[in-house]
N, C-alpha and C positions, 0 to 999 in steps of 0.2 A: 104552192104556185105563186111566184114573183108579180104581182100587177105592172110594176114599173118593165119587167121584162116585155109583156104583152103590150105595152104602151111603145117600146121599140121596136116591136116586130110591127106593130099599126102603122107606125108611122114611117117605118125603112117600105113594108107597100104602098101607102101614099106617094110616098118618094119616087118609087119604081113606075105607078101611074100618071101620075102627074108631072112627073121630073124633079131634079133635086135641089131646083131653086125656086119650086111653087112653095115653100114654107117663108123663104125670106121676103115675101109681101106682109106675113103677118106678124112678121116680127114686133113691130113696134103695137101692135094691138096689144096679143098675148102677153108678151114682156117689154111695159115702156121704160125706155132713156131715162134713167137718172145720172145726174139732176136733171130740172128740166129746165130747156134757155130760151134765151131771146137774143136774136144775133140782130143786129142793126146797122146799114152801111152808111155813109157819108163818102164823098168821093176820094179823101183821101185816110178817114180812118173808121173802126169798124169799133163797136160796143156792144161787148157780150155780156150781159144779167144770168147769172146760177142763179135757180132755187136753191138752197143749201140749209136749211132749219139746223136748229139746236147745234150750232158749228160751235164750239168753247176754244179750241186750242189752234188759232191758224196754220199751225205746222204741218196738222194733219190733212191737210189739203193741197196737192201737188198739181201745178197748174205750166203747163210748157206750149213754148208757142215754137212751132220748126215750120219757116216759109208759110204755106198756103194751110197748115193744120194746127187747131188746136186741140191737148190733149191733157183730160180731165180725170184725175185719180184724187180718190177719199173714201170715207165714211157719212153716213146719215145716220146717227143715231142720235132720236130723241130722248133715251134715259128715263122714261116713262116705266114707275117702278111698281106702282099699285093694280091693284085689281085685273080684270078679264077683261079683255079686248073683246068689244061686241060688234066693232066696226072698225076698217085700219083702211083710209083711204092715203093719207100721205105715207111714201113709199119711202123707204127706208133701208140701209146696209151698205155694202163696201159699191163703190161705183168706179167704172175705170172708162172714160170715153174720148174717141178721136171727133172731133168735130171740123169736115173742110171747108174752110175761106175761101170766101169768092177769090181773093187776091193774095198774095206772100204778104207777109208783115214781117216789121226789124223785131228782132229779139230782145232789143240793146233800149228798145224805149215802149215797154208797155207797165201800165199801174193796174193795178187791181185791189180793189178796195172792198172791204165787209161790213154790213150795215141791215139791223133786220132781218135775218134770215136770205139779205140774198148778196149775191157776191158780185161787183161792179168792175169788168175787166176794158181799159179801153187799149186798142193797136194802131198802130198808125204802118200804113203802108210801105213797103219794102219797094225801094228802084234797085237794084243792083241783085241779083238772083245766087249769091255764093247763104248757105245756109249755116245757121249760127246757133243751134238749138240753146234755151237757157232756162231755168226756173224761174218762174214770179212767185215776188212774195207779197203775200196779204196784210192788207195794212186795214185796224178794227177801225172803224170814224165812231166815234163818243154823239151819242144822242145830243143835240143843242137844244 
């Protein structure tokens, strides 16, 4: 007998009783957003803060900004190589996330910076609405 079978027949009746977007409320309980952010507006540019722990290679961090979304693809692995895990509250593994802006942003002028475990991206607002999707790339800042 499969458990995870039983686990989808549970939940395709929940679905049939309740309907089949009474699960997407709990989404972000059951399985929170990684990474997790801080998005912050000023009137004409916006600053998004990643949590991102144990980042070593900035490569591995694919970060696109297209008009009104931005979209977050990597890994969280802290490399923790000893012993048995008795508690794992920072969450950890491949991440892939859209997050939408209040407003379009230029493709052509945003920085993104790494520092501490968290990653400092600023945008500065789009006039003109033709879309321009582009990679940023992450630049480390050296402890002073």
């Amino acid at each position: 007998m499969d458990p995870f079978k039983q686990m989808g027949d549970w939940k395709k009746n929940m679905d049939q009783f309740f309907g089949d977007n009474f699960w997407d409320e709990f989404e972000g309980i059951i399985k929170p957003n990684i990474p997790q952010i801080n998005l912050y507006q000023t009137e004409h540019e916006l600053f998004c803060v990643l949590n991102i722990p144990g980042l070593h290679d900035l490569e591995k961090i694919d970060i696109y900004a297209d008009m009104a979304t931005l979209e977050l693809r990597g890994v969280i692995d802290l490399e923790f190589g000893g012993g048995q895990v008795i508690k794992e509250e920072i969450l950890q593994g491949a991440f892939e996330r859209q997050i939408s802006l209040p407003f379009p942003v230029r493709s052509d002028k945003i920085t993104a910076t790494y520092r501490n475990g968290l990653v400092y991206i600023r945008l500065h607002r789009l006039i003109s609405e033709t879309s321009n999707k582009r990679r940023v790339n992450v630049k480390l800042l050296e402890d002073e």
